[in-house]
N, C-alpha and C positions, 0 to 999 in steps of 0.2 A: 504494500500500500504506500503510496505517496506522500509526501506531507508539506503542508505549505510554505513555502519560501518566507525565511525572515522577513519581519517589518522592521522599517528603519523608520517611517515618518508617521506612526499614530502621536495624536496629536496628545500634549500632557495637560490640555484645561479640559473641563468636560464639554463633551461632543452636544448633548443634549441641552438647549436652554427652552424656555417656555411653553415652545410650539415645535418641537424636533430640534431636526438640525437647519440651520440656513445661515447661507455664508455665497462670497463669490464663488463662481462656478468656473474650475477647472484654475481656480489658485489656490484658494482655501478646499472648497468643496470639489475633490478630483475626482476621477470614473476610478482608480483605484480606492477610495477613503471609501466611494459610494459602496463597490465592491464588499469592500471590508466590513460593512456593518452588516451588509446583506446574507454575507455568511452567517456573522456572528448571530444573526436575529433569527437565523433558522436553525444554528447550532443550540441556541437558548432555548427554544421548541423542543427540538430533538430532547434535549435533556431534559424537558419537563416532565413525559412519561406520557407522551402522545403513543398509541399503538395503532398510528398509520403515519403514511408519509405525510408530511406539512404538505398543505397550500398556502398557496398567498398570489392573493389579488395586488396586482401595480398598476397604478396610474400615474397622470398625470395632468399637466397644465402645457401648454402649447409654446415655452419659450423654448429657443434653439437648444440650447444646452440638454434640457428633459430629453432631448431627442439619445445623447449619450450619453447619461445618468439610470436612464429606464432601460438601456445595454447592457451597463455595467452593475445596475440594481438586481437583474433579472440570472445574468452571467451567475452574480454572489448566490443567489438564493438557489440556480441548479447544481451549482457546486458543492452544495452543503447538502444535496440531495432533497430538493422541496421543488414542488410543481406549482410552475407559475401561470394565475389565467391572467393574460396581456388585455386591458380594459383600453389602453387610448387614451385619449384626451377627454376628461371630464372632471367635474366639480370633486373636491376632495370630500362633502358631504355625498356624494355618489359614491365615491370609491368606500368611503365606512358605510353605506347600505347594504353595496354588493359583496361586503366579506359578509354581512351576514344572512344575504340572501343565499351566498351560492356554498355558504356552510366550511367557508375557509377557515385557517388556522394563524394567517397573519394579515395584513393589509399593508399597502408601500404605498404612500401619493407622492410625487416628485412634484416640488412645488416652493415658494420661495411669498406665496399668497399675495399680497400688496408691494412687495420689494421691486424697484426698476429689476428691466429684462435682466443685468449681468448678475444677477445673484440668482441661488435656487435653492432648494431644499429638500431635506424626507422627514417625512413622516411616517410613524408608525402605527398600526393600530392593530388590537388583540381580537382576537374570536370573538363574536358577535358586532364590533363594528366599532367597540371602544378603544379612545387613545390610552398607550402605554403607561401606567403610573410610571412614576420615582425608581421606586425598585427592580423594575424587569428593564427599566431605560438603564440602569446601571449595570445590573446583569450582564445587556448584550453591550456596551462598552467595553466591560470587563474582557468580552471574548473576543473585540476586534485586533487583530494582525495573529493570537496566539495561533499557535500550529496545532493538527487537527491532523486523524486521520479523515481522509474524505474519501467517498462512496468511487463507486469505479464502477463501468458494466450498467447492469438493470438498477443499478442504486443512485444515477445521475439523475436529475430531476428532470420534468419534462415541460415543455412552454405549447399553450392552446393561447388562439385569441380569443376574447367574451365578448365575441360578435354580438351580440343584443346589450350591452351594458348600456349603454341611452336610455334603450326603450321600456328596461327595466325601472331603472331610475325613474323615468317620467312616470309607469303607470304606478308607484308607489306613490308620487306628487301629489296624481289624482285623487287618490285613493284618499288621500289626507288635506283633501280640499271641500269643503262643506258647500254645496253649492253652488251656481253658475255665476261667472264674473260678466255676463252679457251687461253690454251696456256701460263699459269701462273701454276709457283710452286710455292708456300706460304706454310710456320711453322706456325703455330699459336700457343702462349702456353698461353694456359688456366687459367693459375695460377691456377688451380684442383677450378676454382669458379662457380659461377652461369652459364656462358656461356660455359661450358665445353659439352655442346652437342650442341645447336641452334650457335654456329661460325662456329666451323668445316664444317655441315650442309648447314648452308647460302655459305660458300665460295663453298662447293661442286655443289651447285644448281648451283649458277652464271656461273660456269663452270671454275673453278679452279679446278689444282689438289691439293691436302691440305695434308700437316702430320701435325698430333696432336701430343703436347708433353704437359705434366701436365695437361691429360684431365680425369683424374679419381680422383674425391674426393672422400673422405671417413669422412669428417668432420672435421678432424684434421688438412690436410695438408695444407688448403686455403694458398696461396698467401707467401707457403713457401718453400723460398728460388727459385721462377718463378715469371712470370709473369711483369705486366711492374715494379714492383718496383727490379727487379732482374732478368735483359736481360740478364745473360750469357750462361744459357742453349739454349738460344733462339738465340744468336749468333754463337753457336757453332752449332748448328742443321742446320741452314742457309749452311754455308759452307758445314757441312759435305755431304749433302742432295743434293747442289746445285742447292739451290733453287735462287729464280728471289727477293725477299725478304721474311723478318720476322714480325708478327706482334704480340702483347704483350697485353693482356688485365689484366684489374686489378681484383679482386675478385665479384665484382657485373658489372662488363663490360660498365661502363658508360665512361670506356677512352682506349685508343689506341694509344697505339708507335711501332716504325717501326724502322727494319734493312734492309740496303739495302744486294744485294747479296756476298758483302764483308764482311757482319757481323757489318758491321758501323751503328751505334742508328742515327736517324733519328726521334728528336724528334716532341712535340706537334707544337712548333711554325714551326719547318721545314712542316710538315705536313698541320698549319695554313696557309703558303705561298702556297705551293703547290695548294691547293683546292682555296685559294683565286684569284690564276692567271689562274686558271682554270675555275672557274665562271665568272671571269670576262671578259675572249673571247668568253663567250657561253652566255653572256649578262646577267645574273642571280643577280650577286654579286647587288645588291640595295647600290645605294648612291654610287658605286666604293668602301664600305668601308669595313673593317675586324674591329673586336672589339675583342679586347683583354684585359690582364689584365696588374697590374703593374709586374708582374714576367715575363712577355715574357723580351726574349733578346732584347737589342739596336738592336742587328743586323738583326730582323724582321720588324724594323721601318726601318732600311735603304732599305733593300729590296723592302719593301710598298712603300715609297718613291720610289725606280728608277722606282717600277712597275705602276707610278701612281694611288697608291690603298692608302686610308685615314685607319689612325688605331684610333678607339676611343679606352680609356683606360679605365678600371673601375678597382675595391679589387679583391681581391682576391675569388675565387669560381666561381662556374658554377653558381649558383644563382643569381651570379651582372651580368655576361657575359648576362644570359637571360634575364633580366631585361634590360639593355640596348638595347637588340637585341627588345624587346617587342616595347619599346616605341620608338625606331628609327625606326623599320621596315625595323634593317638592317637582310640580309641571311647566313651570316657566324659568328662565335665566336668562343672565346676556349681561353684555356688553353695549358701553356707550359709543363705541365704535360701530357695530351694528352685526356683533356675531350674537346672534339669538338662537339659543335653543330649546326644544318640546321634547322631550324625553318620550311621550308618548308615541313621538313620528318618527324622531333622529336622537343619533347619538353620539351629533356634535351639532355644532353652528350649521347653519343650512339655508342660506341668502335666499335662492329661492322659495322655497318651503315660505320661510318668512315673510317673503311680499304677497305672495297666494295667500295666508292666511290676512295679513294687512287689510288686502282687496277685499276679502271675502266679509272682512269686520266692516268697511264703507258700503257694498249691495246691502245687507244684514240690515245695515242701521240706516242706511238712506242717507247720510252724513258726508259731508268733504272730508279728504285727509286732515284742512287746516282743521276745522269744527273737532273731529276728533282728537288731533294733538294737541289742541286748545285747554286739553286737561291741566298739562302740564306748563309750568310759566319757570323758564331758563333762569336762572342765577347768571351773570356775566360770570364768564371762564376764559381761562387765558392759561394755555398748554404750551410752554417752551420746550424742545428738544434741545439739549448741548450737547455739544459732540467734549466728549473729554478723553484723557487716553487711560483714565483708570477710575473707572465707577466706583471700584470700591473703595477706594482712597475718598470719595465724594461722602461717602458712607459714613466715616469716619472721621470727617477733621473738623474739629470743635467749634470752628468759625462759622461752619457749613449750618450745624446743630443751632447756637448761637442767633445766626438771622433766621431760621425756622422759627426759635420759639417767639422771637421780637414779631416776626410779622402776625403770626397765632394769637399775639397779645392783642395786637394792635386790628384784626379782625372779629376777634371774638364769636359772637355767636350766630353775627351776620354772614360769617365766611369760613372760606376753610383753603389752606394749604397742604399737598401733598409733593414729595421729591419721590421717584419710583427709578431705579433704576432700569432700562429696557432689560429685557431677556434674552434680546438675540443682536444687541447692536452696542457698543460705544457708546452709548449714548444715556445722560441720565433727563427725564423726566418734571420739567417742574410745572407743576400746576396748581394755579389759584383759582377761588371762585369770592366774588366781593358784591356788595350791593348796589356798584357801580362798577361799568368796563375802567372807565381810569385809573377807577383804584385796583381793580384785579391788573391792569396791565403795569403798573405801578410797580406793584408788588413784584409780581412776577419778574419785571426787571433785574428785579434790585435783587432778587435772588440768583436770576443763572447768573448775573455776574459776578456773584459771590462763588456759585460751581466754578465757573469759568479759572477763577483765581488760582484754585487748588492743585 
């Protein structure tokens, strides 16, 4: 039996931050690293005490790179002796359906979500369609470059493609759509990513009528200058169009932001209200509660409050929202970004899913998207990105701590500051919310330049 050639470049920070792995493609993130994890995450399998071969579903999102990531992801996973069904190009809430539709043992989405084209990413997810905890992410870390005997003969893995994985996807949509959307215009822009055929699609089914804009990649254009990180072609198409609203998915379609028909953003946590006060008259909403993260607005907690609706809080990411949502047994979560998840339908963020249910709450109620977001009334928020070269140092330096508490004093009970470091970027976080944009942008200044310092 053979054994794998020495590693010389596994990487010594961990591979895994928030949302998998994502980094530049093919300087950070190479077709060998991809490789290496691909093994190791079928060799973690194996060891678990599976008594068949592993499967595992891969997909992707349509930037160049993916094209030899999903080579070298697929290459790692027959090497280790696990059978790959090849999905294509589709939303990352797709690829966590169809591991559990087709009864797989792992799930791969190569994908890098809202990040410009040069960067990309994987993701992992376990049997039934849920992302890796902490622990088995560490596990298959643990196992990338070590040597291994590997299978030979009848014990290589084998590669099918999941010619139906679209149509699969969509008729679950359906399924989990209450009602006809007849009588709706809706934009959708694509951000030119994975969902740029199965949205348009699903909203056409439901019985919308739909114009597509930034629905043609080419590998290059993902998530540029469209899409939800960049609503103004998508507000502008709204009005021109005159449409009933807009909705915004990010590059792999795990999230969903909305313009009402004025072209006004409408975002995750407006959106988190909405669906919450809407499960909650149709009795669904478990516990009366919504779970959120620390970035939703104060003004989602006040709303919750008047609605008699409980908000738990968890970090930041779709990962703790699920995790919470898991072990409370609650049926709504999200993000103020706009990754919403229904535990009842998905199980993860699922952009489409999201606006199809959106829609279906405006037919329901007879209601504009503005009229319904109208619940919630925005606190001014002011979110700075600083790029630093070591977050965690940002963590810790008492200067940093110091203007935290002074601004905290000086907002009191009108406001709130939080500093987050990102999970997958350089980059530390700083956001204020105040009872006026002057004073949140104020603040906020006066903070990342105090990051900046350090």
């Amino acid at each position: 039996m053979s054994e794998a050639p020495p590693v010389t470049e596994t990487p010594a920070a961990r591979l895994f931050g928030t949302d998998g792995i994502r980094a530049e493609a093919n300087s950070t993130l190479t077709a060998e690293l991809a490789l290496r994890v691909a093994e190791a995450a079928a060799r973690v399998l194996r060891e678990s005490g599976l008594d068949h071969r592993p499967v595992a579903v891969v997909g992707r999102d349509p930037r160049a790179s993916g094209e030899m990531l999903e080579a070298a992801v697929t290459a790692g996973l027959t090497a280790a002796g696990a059978d790959v069904l090849r999905a294509g190009v589709l939303p990352t809430p797709a690829l966590a359906h169809l591991v559990a539709d087709a009864g797989a043992d792992l799930g791969v989405m190569i994908s890098a979500s809202h990040n410009a084209m040069p960067d990309n990413g994987i993701k992992l997810f376990s049997a039934g369609g849920h992302k890796l905890d902490d622990r088995v992410e560490d596990q298959v870390e643990q196992h990338v470059g070590l040597s291994y005997e590997r299978p030979v003969g009848a014990r290589i893995g084998r590669v099918r493609d999941l010619a139906d994985a679209d149509e699969r996807y969509l008729a679950h949509l359906l399924q989990a759509t209450d009602g006809s959307l007849a009588g709706l215009r809706v934009v959708v822009d694509c951000a030119n990513g994975a969902a740029f055929a199965v949205a348009p699609e699903a909203y056409r089914r439901a019985g919308a009528e739909v114009i597509a804009i930034h629905a043609e990649p080419d590998g290059l254009n993902i998530n540029d200058g469209c899409g939800s990180t960049h609503l103004e072609d998508l507000q502008r198409a709204v009005v021109t169009h005159g449409a009933d609203l807009g909705v915004a998915h990010d590059g792999d379609a795990d999230r969903c932001l909305a313009v009402d028909a004025t072209g006004a953003v409408v975002d995750g946590d407006a959106i988190l209200a909405i669906l919450a006060i809407a499960m909650r008259d149709a009795g669904t909403l478990t516990e009366t509660t919504l779970v959120a993260t620390v970035m939703s607005n104060l003004g989602l907690h006040l709303a919750m409050r008047e609605a008699g609706i409980a908000v738990r809080t968890t970090g930041v990411g779709d990962r703790y929202v699920l995790e919470e949502l898991r072990s409370g047994g609650f049926a709504l979560g999200g993000e103020q970004s706009g990754h919403v998840v229904l535990p009842a339908h998905a199980t993860t963020g699922d952009g489409t899913l999201t606006a199809l249910r959106l829609m279906a709450q405006m037919v329901r109620t007879g209601s504009s998207l503005a009229e319904l977001a109208g619940v919630l009334q925005v606190l001014p928020q002011v979110l700075v990105n600083v790029k630093v070269a070591d977050k965690a140092a940002v963590s810790r330096d008492p200067e940093v701590e110091a203007a935290v508490v002074a601004a905290e004093a000086e907002l009191g009970d009108t406001g709130r500051v939080l500093l987050r470091p990102s999970g997958t970027e350089q980059l530390v976080r700083v956001m204020v919310e105040a009872p006026t944009a002057e004073t949140a942008q104020r603040v906020a200044e006066a903070l990342a330049a105090q990051v900046r310092a350090v």
